[in-house]
C-alpha positions as CSV (number, residue, x, y, z in Angstrom):
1,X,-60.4,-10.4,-1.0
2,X,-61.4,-10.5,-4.7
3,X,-60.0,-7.0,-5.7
4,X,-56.5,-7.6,-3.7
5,X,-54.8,-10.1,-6.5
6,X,-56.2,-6.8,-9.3
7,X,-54.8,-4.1,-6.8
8,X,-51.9,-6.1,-6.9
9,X,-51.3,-6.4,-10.7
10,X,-52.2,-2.8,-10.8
11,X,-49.5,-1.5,-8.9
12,X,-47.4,-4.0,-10.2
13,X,-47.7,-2.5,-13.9
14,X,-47.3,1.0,-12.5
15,X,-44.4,0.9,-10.3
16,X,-42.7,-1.1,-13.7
17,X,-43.6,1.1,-16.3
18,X,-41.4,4.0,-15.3
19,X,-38.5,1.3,-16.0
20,X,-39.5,0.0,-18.7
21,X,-38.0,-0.2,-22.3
22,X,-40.9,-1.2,-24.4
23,X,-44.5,-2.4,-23.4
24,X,-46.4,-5.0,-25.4
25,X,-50.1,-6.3,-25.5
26,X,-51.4,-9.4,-26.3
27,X,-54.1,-12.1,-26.1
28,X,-53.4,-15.7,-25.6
29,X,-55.3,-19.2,-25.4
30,X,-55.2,-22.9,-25.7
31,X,-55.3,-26.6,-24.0
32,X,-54.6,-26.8,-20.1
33,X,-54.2,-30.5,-19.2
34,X,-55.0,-30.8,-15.1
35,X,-54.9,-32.6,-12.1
36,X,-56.4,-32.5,-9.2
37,X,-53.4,-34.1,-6.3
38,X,-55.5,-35.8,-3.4
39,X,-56.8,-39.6,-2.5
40,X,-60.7,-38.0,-4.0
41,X,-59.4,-37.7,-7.4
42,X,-58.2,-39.6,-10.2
43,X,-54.3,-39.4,-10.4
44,X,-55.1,-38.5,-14.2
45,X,-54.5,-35.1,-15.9
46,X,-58.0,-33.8,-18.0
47,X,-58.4,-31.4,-20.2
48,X,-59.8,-28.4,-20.1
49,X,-59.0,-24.7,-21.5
50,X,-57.2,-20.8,-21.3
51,X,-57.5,-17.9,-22.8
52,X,-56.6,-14.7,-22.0
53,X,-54.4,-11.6,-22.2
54,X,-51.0,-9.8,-21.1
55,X,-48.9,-7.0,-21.1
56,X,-45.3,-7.6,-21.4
57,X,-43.2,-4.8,-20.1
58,X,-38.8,-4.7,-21.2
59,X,-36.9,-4.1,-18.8
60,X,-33.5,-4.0,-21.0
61,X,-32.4,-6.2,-23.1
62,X,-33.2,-9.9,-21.4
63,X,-35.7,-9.1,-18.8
64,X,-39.5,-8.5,-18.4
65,X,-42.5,-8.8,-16.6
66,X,-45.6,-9.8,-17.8
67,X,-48.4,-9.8,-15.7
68,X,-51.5,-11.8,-17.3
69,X,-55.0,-12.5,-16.8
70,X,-56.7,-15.7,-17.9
71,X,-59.8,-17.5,-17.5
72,X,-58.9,-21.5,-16.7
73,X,-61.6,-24.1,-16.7
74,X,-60.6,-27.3,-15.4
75,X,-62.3,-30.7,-15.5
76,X,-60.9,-32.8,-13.0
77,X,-62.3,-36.4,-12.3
78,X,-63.1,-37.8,-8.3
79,X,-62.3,-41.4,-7.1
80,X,-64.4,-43.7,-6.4
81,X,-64.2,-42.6,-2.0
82,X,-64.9,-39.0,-2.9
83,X,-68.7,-39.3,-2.4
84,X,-68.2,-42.1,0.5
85,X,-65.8,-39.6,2.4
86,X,-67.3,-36.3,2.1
87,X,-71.0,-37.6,1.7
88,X,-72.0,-36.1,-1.7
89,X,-74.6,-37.8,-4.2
90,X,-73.5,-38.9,-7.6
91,X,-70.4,-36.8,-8.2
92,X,-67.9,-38.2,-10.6
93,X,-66.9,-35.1,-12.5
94,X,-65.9,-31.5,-10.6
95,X,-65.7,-27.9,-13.3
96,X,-63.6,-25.4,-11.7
97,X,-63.5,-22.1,-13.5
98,X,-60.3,-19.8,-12.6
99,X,-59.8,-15.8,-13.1
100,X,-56.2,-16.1,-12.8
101,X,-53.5,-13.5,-12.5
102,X,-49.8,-14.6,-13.4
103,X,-47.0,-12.1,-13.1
104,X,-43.9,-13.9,-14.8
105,X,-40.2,-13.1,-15.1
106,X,-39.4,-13.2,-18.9
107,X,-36.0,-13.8,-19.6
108,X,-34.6,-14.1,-23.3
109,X,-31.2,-15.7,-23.6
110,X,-31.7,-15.3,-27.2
111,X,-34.0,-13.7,-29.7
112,X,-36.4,-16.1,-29.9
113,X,-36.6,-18.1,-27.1
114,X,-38.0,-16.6,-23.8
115,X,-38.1,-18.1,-20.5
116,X,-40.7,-17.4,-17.9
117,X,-41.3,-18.4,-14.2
118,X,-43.5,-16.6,-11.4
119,X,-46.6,-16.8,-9.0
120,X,-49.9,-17.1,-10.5
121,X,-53.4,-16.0,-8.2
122,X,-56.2,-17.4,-9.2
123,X,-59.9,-16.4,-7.7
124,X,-62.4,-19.3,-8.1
125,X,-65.5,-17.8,-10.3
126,X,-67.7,-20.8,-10.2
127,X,-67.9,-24.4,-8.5
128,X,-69.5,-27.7,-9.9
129,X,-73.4,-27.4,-9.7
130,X,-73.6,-31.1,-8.8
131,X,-71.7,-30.1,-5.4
132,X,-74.0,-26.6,-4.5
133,X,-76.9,-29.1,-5.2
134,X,-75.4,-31.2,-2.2
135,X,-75.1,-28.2,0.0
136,X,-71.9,-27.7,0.7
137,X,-68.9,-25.5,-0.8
138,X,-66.4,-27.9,-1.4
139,X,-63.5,-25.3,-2.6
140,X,-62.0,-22.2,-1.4
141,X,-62.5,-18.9,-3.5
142,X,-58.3,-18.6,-3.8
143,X,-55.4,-20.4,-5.5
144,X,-52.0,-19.4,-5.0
145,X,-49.6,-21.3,-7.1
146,X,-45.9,-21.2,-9.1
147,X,-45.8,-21.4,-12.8
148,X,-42.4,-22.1,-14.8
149,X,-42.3,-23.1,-18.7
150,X,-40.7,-22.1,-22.1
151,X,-41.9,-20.1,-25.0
152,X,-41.0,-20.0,-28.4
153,X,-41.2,-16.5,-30.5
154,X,-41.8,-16.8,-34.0
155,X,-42.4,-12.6,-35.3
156,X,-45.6,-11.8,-33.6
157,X,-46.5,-14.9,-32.4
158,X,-45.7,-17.1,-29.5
159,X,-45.9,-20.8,-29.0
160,X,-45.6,-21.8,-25.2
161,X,-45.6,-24.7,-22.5
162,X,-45.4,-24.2,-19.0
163,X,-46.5,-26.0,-16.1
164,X,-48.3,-24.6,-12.9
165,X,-47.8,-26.3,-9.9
166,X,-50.6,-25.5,-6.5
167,X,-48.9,-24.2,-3.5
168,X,-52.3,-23.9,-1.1
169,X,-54.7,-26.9,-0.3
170,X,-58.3,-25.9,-1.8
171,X,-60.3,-27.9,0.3
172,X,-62.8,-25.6,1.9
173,X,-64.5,-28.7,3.5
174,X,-62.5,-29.9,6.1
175,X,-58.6,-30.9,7.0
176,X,-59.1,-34.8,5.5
177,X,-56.8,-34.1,3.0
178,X,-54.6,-31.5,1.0
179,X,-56.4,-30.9,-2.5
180,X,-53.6,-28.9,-5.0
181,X,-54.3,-27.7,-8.5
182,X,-51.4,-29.0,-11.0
183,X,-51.1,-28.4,-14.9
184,X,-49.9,-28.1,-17.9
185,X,-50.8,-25.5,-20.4
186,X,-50.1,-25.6,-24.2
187,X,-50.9,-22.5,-26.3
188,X,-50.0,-19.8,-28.8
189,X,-49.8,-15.8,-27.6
190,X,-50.1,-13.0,-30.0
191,X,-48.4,-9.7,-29.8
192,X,-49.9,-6.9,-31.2
């Protein structure tokens, strides 16, 4: 299950690269703000961090791809019924670390603005230790997801917003409830 979102980028960059224009490489980080959606969190965004790299692959004049792949780390605050419900001991705070691989549509409608949309797979590395300390495995390993946003190019550097929005539910407990990552991530790329 693990290698099928790499296989997938994989072919992805081969099948494009006989197409393509010009290829660049680049690395990328900076502040995610997320949320959690579900009646055991906190309808709050928290911060947490992404950094990463891509390739970005013309395809003419307008149009890319750029496939990516980032580490996210997400702190996301429970409610106060998260423990009640699902019986865990003293959990107010959840870490969820992401490998995540976005493949975006780039288009450019001018020279330096690109827009970006696509689906983003993300492969859980780690889970909270407070929850594997209650026994139980409270999150699925996969995140499937949408991302849309903006970014600004500026010579070799790129300032960006876009926000991410979870299409599958993440609870690996039970059916309760629908848990959905969402958020918003701030940062600068850099083309080499």
């Amino acid at each position: 299950m693990k290698s099928k979102p790499i296989l997938f980028v994989l072919l992805c960059l081969i099948g494009t690269s006989a197409f393509s224009q010009k290829v660049q490489i680049g690395l990328k980080g900076g502040a995610s703000i997320n949320k959690l959606s579900g009646k055991s969190f906190k309808e709050e965004f928290s911060f947490g961090y992404h950094v990463g790299g891509f390739l970005t692959i013309g395809l003419g004049k307008k149009f890319a791809i750029q496939p990516e792949i980032l580490f996210n780390q997400s702190n996301v605050d429970t409610s106060g019924s998260f423990s009640t419900i699902y019986q865990f001991q003293k959990l107010d705070k959840v870490k969820l670390n992401y490998l995540s691989f976005p493949i975006l549509l780039n288009f450019k409608p001018v020279k330096m603005l690109t827009l970006q949309v696509g689906p983003q797979f993300g492969i859980l590395m780690n889970q909270s230790s407070t929850l594997l300390q209650n026994g139980q495995k409270a999150f699925k390993s996969g995140d499937f997801s949408m991302l849309g946003g903006v970014q600004v190019n500026i010579s070799h550097f790129g300032f960006y917003g876009r926000y991410n929005i979870g299409l599958s539910n993440i609870n690996d407990i039970d059916s309760q409830e629908k848990w959905k990552n969402q958020s918003v991530q701030l940062g600068v790329a850099f083309r080499f």
